[in-house]
CHARMM-style PDB file with segment names, atoms N, HN, CA, C and O in Angstrom:
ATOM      1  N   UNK     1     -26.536   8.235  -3.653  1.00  0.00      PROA
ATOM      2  CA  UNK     1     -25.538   7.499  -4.403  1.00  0.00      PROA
ATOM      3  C   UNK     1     -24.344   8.391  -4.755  1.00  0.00      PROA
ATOM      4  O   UNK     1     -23.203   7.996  -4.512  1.00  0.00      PROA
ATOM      5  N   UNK     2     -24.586   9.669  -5.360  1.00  0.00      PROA
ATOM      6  HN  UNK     2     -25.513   9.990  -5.557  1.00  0.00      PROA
ATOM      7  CA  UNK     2     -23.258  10.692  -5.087  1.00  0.00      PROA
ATOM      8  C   UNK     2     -22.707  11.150  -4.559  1.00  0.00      PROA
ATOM      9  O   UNK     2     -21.662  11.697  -4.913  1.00  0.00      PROA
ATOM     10  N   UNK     3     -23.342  11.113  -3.087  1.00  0.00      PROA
ATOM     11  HN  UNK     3     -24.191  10.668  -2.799  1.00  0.00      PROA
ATOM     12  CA  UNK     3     -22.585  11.390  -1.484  1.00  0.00      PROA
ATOM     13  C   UNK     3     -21.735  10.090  -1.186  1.00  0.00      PROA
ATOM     14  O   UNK     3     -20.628  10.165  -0.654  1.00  0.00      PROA
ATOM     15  N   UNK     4     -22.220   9.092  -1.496  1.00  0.00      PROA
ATOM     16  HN  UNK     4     -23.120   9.031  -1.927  1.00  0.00      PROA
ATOM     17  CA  UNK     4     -21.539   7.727  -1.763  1.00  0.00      PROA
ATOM     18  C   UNK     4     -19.762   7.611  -2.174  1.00  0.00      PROA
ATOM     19  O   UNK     4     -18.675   7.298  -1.690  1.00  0.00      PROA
ATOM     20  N   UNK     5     -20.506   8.187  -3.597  1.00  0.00      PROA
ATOM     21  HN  UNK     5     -21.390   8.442  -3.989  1.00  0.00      PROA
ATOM     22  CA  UNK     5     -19.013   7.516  -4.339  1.00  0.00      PROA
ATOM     23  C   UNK     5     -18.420   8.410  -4.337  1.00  0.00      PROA
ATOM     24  O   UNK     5     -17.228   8.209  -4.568  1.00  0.00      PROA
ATOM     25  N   UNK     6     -18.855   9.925  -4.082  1.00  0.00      PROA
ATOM     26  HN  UNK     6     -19.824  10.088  -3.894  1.00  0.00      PROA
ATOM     27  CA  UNK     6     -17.972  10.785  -3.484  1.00  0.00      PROA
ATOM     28  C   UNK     6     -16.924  10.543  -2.188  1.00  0.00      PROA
ATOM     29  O   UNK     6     -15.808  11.029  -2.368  1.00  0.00      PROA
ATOM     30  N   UNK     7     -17.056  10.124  -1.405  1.00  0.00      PROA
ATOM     31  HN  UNK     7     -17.963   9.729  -1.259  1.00  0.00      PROA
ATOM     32  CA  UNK     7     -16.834   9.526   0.077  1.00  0.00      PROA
ATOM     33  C   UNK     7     -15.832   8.409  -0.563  1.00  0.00      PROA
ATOM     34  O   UNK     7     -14.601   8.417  -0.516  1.00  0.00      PROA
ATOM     35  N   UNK     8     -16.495   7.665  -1.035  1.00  0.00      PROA
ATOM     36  HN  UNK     8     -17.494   7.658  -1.073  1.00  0.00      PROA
ATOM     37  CA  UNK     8     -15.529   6.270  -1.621  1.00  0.00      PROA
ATOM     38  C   UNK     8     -14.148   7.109  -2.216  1.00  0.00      PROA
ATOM     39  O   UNK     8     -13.110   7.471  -1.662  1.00  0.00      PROA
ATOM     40  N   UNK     9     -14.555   7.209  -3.326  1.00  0.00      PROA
ATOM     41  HN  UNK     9     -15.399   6.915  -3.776  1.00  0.00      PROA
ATOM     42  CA  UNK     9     -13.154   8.405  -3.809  1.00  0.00      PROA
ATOM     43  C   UNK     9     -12.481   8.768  -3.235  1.00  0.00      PROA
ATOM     44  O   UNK     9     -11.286   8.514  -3.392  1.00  0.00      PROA
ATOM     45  N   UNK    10     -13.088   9.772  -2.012  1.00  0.00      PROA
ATOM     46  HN  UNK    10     -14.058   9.978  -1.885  1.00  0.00      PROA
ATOM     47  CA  UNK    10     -12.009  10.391  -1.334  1.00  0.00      PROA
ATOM     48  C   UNK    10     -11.161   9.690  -0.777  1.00  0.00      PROA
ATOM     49  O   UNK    10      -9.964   9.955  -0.666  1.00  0.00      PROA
ATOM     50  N   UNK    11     -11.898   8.457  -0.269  1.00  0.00      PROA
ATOM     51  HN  UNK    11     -12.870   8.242  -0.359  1.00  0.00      PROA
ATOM     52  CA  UNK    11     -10.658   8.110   0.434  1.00  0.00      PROA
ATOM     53  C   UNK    11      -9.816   6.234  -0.290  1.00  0.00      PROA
ATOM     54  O   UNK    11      -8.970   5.452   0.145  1.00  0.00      PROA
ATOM     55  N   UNK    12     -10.610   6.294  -1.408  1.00  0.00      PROA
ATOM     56  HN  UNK    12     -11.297   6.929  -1.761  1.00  0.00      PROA
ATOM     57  CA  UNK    12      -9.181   5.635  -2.431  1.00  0.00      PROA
ATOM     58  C   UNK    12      -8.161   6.714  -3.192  1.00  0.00      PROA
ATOM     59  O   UNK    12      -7.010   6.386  -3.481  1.00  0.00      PROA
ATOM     60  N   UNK    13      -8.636   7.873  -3.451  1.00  0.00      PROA
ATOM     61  HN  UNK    13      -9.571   8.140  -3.216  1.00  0.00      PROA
ATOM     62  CA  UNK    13      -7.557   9.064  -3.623  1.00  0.00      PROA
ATOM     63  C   UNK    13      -6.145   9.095  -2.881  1.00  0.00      PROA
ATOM     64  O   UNK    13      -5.017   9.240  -3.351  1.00  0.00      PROA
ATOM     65  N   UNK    14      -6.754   8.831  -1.016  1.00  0.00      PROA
ATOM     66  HN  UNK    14      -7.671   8.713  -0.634  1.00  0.00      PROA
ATOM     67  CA  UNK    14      -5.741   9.212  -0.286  1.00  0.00      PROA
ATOM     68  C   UNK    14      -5.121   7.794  -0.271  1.00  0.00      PROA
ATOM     69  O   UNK    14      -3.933   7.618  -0.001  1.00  0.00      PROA
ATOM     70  N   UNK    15      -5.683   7.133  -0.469  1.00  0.00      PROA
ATOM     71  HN  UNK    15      -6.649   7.276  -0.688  1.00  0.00      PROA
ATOM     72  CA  UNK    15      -4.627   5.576  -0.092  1.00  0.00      PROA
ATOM     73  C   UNK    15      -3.713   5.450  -1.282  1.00  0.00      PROA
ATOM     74  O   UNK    15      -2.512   5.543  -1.030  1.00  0.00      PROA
ATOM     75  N   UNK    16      -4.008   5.288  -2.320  1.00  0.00      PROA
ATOM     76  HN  UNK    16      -4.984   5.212  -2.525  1.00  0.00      PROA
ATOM     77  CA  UNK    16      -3.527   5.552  -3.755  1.00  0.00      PROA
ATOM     78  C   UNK    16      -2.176   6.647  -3.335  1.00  0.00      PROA
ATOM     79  O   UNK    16      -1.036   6.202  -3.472  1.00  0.00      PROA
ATOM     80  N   UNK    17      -2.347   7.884  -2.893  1.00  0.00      PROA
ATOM     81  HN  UNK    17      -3.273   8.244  -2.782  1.00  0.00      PROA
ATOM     82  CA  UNK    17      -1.389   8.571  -2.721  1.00  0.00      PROA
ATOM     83  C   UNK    17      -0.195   8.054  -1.502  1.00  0.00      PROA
ATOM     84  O   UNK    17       1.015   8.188  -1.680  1.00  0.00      PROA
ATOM     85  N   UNK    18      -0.830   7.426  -0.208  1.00  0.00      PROA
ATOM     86  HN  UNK    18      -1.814   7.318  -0.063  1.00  0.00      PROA
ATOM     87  CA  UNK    18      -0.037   6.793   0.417  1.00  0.00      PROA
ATOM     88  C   UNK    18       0.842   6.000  -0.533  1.00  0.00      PROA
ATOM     89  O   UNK    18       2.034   6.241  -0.726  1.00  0.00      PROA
ATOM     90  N   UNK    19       0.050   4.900  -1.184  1.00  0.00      PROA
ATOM     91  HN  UNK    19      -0.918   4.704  -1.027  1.00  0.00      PROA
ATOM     92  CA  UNK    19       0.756   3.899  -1.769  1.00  0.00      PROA
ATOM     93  C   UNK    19       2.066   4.528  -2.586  1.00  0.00      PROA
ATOM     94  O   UNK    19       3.205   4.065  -2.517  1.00  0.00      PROA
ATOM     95  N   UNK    20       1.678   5.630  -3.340  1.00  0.00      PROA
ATOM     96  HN  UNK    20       0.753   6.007  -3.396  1.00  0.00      PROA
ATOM     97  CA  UNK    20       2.672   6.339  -3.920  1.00  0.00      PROA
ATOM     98  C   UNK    20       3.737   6.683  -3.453  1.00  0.00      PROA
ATOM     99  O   UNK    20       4.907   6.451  -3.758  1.00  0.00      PROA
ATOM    100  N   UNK    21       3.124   7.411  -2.480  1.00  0.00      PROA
ATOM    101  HN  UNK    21       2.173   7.599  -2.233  1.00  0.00      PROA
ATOM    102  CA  UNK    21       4.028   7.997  -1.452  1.00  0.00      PROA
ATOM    103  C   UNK    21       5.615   6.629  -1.553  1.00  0.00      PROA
ATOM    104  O   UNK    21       6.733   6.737  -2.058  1.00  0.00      PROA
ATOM    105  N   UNK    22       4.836   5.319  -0.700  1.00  0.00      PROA
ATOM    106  HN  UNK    22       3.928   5.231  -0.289  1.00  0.00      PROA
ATOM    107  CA  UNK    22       5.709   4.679  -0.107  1.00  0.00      PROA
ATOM    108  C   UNK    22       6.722   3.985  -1.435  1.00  0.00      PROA
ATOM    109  O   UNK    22       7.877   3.600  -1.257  1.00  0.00      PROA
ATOM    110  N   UNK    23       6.034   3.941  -2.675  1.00  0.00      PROA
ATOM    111  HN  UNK    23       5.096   4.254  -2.819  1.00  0.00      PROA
ATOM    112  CA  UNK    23       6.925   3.546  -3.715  1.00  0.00      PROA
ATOM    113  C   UNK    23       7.530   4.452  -4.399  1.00  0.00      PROA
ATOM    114  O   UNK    23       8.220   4.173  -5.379  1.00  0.00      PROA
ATOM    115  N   UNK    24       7.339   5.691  -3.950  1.00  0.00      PROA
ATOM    116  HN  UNK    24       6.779   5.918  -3.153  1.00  0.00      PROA
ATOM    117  CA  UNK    24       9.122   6.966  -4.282  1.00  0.00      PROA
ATOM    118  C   UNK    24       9.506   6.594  -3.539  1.00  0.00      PROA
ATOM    119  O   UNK    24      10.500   6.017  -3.980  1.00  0.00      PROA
ATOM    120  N   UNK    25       9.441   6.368  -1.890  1.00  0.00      PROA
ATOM    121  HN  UNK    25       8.633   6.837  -1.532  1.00  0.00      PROA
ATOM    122  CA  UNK    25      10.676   6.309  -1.380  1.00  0.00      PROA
ATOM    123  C   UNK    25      11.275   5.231  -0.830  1.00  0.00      PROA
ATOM    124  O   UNK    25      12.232   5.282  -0.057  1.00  0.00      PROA
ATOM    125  N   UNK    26      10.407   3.668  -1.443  1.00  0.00      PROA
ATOM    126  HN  UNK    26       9.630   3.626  -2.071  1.00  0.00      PROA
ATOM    127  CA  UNK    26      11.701   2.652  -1.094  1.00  0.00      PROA
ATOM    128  C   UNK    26      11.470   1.646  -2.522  1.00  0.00      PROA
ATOM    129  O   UNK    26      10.612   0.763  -2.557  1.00  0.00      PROA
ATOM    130  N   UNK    27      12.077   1.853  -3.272  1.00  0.00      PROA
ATOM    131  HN  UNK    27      12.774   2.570  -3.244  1.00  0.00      PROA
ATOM    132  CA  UNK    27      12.266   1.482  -4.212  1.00  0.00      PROA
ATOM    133  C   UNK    27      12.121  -0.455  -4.521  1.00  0.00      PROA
ATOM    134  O   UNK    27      11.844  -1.006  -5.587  1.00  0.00      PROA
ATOM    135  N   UNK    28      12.375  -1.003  -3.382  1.00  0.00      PROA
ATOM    136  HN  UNK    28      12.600  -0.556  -2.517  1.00  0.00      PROA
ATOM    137  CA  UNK    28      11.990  -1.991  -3.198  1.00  0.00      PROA
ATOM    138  C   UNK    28      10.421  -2.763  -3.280  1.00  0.00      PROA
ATOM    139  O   UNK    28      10.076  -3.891  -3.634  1.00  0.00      PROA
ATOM    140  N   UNK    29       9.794  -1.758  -2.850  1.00  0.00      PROA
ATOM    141  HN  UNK    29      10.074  -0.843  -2.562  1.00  0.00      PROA
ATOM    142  CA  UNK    29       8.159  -1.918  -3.092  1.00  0.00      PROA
ATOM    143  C   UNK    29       7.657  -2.069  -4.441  1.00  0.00      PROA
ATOM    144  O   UNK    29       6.732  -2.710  -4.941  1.00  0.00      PROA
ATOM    145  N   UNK    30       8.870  -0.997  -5.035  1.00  0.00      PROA
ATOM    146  HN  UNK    30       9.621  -0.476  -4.628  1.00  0.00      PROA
ATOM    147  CA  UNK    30       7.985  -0.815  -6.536  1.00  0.00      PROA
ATOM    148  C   UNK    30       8.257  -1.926  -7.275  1.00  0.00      PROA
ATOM    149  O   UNK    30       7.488  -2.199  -8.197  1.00  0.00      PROA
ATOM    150  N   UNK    31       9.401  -2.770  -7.005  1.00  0.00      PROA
ATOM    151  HN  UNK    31      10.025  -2.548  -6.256  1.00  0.00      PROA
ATOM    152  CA  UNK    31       9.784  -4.105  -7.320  1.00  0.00      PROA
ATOM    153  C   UNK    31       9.262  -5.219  -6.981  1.00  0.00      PROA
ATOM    154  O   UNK    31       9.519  -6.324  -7.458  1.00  0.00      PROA
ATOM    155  N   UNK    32       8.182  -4.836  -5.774  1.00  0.00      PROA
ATOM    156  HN  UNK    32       7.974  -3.938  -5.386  1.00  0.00      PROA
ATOM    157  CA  UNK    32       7.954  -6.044  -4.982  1.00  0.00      PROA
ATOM    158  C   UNK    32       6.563  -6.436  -6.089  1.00  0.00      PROA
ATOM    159  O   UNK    32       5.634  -5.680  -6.376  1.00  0.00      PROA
ATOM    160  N   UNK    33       6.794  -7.900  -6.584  1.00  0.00      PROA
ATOM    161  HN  UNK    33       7.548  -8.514  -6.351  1.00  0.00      PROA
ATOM    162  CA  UNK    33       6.128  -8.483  -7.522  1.00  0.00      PROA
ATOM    163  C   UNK    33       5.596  -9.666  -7.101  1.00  0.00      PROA
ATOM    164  O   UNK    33       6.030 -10.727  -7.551  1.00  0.00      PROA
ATOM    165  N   UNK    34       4.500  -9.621  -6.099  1.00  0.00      PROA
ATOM    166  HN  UNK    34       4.147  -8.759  -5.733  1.00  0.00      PROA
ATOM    167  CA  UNK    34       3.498 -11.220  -5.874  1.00  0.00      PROA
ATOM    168  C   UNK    34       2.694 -11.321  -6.486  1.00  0.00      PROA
ATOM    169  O   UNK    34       2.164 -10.507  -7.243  1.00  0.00      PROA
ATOM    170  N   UNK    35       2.314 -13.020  -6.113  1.00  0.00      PROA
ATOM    171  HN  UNK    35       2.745 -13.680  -5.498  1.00  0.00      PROA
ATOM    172  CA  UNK    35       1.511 -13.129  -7.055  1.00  0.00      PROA
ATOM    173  C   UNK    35       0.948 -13.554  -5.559  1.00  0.00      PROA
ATOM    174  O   UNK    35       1.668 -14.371  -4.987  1.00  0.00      PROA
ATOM    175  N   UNK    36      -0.416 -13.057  -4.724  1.00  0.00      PROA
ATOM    176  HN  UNK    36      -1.002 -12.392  -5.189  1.00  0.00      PROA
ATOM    177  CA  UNK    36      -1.130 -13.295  -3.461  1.00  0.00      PROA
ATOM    178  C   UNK    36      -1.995 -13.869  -3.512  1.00  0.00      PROA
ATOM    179  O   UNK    36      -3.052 -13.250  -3.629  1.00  0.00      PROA
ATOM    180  N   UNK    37      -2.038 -15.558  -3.447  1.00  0.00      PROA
ATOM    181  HN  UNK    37      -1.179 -16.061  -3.352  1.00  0.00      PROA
ATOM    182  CA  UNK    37      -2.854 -16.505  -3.803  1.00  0.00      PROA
ATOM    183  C   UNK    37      -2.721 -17.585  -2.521  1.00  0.00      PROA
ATOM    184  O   UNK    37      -2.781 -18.807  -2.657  1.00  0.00      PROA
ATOM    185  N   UNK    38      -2.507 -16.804  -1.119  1.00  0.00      PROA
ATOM    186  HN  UNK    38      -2.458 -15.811  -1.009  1.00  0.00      PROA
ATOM    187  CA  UNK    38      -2.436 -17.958  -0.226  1.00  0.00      PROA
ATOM    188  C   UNK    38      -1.964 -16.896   1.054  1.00  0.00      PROA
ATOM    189  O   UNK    38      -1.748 -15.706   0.824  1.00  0.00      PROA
ATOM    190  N   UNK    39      -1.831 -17.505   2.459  1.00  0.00      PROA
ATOM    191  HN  UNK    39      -2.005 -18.472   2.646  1.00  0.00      PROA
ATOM    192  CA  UNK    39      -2.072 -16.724   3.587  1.00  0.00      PROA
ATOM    193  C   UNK    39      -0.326 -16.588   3.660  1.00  0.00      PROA
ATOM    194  O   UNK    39       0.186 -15.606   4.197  1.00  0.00      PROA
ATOM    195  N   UNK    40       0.196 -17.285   3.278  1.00  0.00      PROA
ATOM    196  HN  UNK    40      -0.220 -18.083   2.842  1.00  0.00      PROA
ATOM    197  CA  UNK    40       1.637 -16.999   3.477  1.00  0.00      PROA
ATOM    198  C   UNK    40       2.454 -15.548   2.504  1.00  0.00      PROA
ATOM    199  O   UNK    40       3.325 -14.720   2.773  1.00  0.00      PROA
ATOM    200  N   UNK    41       1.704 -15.814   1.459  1.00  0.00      PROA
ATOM    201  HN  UNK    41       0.996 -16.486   1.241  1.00  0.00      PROA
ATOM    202  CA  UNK    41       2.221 -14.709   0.121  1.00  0.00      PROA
ATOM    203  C   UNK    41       1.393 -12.997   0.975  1.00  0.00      PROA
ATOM    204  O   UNK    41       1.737 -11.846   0.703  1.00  0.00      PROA
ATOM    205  N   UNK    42       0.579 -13.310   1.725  1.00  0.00      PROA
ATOM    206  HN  UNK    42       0.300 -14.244   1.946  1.00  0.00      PROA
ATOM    207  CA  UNK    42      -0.268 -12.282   2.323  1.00  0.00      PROA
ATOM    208  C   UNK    42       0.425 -11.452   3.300  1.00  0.00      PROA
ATOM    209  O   UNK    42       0.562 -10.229   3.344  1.00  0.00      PROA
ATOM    210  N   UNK    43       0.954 -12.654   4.307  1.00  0.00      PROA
ATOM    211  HN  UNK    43       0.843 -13.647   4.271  1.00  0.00      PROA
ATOM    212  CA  UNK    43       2.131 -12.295   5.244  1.00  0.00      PROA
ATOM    213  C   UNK    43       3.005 -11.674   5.323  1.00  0.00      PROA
ATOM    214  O   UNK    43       3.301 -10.886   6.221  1.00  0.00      PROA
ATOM    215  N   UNK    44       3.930 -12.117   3.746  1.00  0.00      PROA
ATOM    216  HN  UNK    44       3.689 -12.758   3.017  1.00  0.00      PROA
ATOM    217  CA  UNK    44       5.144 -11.448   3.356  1.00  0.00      PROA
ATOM    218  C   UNK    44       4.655 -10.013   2.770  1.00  0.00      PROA
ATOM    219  O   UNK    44       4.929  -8.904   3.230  1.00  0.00      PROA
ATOM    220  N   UNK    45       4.038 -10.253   1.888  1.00  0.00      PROA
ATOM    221  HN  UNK    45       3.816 -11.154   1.515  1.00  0.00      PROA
ATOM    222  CA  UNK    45       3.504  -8.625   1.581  1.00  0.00      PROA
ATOM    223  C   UNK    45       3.961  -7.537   2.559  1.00  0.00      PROA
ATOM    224  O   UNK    45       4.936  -6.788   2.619  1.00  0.00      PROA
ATOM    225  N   UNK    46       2.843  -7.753   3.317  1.00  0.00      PROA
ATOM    226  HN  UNK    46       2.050  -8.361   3.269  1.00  0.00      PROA
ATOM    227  CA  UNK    46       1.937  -6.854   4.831  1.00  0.00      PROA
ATOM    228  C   UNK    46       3.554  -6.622   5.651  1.00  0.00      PROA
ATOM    229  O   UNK    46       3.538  -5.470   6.083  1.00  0.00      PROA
ATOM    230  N   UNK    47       4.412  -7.053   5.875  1.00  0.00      PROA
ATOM    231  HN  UNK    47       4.425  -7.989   5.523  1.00  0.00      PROA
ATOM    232  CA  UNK    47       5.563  -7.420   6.572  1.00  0.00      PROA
ATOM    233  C   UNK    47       6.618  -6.667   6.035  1.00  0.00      PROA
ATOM    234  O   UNK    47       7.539  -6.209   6.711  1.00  0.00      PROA
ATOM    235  N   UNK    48       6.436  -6.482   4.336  1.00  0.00      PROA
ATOM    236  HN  UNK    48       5.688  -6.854   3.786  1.00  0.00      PROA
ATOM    237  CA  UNK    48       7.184  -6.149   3.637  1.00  0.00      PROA
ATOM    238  C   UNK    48       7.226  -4.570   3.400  1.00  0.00      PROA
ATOM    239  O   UNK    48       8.156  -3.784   3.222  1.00  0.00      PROA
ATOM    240  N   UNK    49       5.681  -4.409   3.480  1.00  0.00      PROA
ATOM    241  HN  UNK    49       4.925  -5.048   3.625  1.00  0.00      PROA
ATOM    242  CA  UNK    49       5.324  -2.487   3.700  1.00  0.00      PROA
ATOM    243  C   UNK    49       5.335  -1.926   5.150  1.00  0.00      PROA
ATOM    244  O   UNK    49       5.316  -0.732   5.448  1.00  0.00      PROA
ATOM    245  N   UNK    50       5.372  -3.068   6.069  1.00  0.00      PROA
ATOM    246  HN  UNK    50       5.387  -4.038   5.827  1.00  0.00      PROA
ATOM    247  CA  UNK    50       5.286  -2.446   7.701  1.00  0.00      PROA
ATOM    248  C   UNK    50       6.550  -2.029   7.781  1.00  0.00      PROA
ATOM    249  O   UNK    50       6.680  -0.864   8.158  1.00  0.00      PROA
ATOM    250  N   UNK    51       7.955  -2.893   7.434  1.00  0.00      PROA
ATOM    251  HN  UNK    51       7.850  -3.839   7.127  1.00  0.00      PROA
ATOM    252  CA  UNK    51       8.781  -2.684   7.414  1.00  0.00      PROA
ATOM    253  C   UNK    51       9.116  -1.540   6.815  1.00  0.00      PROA
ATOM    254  O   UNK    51       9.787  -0.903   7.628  1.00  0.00      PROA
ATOM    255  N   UNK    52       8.978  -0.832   5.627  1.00  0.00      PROA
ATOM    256  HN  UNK    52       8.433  -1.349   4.967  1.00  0.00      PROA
ATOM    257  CA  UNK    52       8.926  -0.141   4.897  1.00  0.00      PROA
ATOM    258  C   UNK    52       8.569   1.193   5.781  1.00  0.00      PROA
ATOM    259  O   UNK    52       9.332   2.097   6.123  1.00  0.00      PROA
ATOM    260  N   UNK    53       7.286   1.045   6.021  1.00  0.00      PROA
ATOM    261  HN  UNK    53       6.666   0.311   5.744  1.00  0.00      PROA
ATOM    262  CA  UNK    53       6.925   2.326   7.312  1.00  0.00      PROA
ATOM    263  C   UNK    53       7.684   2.233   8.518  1.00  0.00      PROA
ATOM    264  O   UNK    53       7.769   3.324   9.081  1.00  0.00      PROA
ATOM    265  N   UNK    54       8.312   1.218   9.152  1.00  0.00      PROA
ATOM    266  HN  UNK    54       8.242   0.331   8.695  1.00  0.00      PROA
ATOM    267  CA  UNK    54       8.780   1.611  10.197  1.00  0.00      PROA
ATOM    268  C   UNK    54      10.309   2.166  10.032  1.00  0.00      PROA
ATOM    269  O   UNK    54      10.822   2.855  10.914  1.00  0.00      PROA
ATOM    270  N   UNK    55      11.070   1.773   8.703  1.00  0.00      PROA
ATOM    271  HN  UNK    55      10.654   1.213   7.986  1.00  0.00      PROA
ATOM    272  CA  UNK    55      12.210   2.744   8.593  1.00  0.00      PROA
ATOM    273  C   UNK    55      12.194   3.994   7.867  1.00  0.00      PROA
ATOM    274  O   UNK    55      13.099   4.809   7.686  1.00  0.00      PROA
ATOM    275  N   UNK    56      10.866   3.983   7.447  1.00  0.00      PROA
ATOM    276  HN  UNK    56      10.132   3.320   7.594  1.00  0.00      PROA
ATOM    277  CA  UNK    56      10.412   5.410   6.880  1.00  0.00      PROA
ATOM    278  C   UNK    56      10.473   6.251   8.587  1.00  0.00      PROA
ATOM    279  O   UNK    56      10.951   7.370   8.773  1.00  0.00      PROA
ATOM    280  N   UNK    57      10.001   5.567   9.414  1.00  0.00      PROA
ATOM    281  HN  UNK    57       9.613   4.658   9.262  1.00  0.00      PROA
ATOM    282  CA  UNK    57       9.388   6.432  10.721  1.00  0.00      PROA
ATOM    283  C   UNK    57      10.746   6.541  11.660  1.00  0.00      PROA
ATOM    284  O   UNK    57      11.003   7.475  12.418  1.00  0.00      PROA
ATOM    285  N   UNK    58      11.348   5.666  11.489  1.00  0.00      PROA
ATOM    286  HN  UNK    58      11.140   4.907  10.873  1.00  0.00      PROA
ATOM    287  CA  UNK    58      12.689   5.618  12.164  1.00  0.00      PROA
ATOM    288  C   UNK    58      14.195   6.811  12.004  1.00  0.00      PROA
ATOM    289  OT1 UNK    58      15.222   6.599  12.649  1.00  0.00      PROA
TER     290      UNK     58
END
């Protein structure tokens, strides 16, 4: 069970820090305020951070 949630941790640590990552540097994210209660609100999200990475990568 502590090899477990060790493992788990580690790698909500690193996503957590991604996430960070991407809301220093587009300020838009940190604004982005849904409320994700349906496949369309899901869409825009997901669309909304791809975008986000691909002019981060660009």
């Amino acid at each position: 069970n502590n090899e477990y949630n060790y493992w788990v941790s580690k790698i909500r640590i690193r996503s957590e820090h991604g996430v960070g990552f991407l809301k220093g540097r587009f300020c838009s994210l940190r604004g982005l305020r849904l409320r994700i209660n349906n496949q369309l609100s899901i869409q825009f999200a997901s669309l909304w951070v791809i975008t986000a990475i691909v002019l981060h990568n660009f």
